[in-house]
C-alpha positions as CSV (number, residue, x, y, z in Angstrom):
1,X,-13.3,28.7,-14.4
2,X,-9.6,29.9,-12.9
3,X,-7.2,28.8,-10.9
4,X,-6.6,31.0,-7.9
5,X,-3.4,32.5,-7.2
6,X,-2.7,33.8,-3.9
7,X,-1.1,37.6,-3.9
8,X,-0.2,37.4,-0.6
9,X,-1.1,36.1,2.5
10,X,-2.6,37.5,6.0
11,X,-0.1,38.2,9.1
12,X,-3.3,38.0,12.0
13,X,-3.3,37.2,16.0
14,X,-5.7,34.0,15.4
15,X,-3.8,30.5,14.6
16,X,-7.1,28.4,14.9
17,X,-11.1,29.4,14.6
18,X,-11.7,29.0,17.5
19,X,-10.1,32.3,18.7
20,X,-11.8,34.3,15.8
21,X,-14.9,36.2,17.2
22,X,-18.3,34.9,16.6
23,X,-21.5,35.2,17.6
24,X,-24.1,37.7,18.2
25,X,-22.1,40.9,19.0
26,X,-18.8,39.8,17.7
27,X,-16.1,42.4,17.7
28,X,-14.0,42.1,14.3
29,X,-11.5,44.7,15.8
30,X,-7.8,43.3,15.7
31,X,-5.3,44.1,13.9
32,X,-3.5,42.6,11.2
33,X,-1.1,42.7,7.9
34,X,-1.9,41.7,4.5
35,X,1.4,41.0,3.0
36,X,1.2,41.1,-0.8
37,X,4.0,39.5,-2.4
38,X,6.7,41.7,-3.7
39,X,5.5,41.6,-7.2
40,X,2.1,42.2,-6.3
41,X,3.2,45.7,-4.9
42,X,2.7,47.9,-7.5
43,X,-1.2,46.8,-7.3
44,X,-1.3,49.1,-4.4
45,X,-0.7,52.8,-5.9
46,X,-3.2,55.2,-4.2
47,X,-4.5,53.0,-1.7
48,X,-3.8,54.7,0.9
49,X,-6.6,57.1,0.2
50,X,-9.3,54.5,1.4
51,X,-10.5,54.1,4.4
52,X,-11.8,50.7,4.2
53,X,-10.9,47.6,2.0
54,X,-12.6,44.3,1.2
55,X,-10.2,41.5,1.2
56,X,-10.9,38.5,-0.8
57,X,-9.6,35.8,0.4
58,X,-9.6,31.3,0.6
59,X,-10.5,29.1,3.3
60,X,-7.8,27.4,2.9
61,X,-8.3,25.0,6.0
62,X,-11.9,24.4,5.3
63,X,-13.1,20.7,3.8
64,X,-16.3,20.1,2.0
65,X,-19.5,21.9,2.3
66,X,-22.6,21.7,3.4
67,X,-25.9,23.7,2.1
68,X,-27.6,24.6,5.3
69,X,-25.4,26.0,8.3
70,X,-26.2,27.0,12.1
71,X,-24.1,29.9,12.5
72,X,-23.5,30.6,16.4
73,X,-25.5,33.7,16.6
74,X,-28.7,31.8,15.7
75,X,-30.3,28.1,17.0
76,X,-31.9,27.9,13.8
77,X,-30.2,26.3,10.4
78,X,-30.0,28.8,7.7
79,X,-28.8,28.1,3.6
80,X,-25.3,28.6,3.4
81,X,-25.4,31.6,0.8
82,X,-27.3,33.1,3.8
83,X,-24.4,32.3,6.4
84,X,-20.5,33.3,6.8
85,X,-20.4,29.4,6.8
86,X,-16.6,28.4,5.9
87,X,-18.2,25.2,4.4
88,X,-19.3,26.4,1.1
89,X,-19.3,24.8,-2.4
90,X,-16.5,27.4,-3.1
91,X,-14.0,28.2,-0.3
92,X,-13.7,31.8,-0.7
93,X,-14.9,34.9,1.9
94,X,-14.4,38.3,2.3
95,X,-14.3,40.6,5.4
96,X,-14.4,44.3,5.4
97,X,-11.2,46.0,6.8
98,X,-10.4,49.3,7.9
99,X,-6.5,50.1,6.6
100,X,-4.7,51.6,9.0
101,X,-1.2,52.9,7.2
102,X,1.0,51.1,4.3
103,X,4.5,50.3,4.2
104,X,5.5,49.1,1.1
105,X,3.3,45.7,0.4
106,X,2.1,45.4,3.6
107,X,-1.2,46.5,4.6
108,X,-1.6,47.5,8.2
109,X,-5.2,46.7,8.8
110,X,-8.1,46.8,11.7
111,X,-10.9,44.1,11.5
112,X,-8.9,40.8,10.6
113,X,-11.0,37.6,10.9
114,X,-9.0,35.3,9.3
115,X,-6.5,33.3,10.2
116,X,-2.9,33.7,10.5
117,X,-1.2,32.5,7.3
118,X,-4.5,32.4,5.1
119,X,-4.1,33.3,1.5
120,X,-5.2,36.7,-0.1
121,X,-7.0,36.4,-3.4
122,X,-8.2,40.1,-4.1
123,X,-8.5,43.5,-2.5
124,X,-10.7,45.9,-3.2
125,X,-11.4,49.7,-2.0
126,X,-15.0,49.6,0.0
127,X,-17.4,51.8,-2.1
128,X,-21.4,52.0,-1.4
129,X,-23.9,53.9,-2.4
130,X,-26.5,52.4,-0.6
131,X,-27.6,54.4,2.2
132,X,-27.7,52.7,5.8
133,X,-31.5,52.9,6.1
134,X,-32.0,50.4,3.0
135,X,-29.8,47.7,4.5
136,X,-31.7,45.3,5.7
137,X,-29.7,42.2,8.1
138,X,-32.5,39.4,7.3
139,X,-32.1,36.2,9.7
140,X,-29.5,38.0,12.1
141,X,-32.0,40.8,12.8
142,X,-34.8,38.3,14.0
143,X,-31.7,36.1,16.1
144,X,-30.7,39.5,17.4
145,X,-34.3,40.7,18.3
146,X,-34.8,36.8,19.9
147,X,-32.3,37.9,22.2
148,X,-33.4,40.8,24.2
């Protein structure tokens, strides 16, 4: 086990879940900063040359879990390892970002889902080598094919 240390924290247009996107068809497109702290900058030599980034990051508002959820884009409960669910046994998540430009220790990003103030554990540069056609989208392909 660790103890989790924030390196910085998210600069983002939501200040409560409600106002983050969700849902079939959800548009993760605003923008956002991840502001590492100062002594965290160094972490950040030769990012610039990725497109994308994962961000790591807590749930910090988020109390308890639960093990089944009913995420808004489906009627049906699904386990929560199967979900986006905030209530999870651990609060941590990740989202997918596109990084716009860097300025020192802040991250100028597209695709922020989190809220303003929430704490950044980890980034990562976005590397797959899975091709597209062997993705499969499990329960959210059968809600999204419920609603046409």
């Amino acid at each position: 086990m660790f103890t989790s240390c924030p390196i910085g924290f998210v600069s983002s247009p939501y200040m409560d879940t409600g106002q983050v996107p969700k849902g079939l068809g959800a548009k993760h497109d605003a923008d956002g900063v991840l502001k590492l702290l100062p002594e965290f900058e160094p972490g950040l030599t030769d990012i610039e040359g990725f497109s994308h980034l994962i961000v790591i990051w807590e749930f910090d508002r988020s109390e308890g879990f639960e093990l089944t959820a009913s995420p808004p884009s489906d009627n049906r409960s699904h386990g929560v390892f199967a979900t986006r669910s905030p209530l999870r046994p651990n609060p941590i998540a990740l989202t997918t970002v596109e990084l716009l430009r860097r300025e020192g220790a802040h991250l100028h990003v597209r695709g922020i889902d989190m809220l303003d103030g929430t704490p950044i554990l980890d980034i990562k540069p976005y590397l797959s080598s899975i091709p597209p056609e062997k993705l499969r989208r499990g329960w959210l392909a059968e809600a999204e094919a419920r609603q046409k």
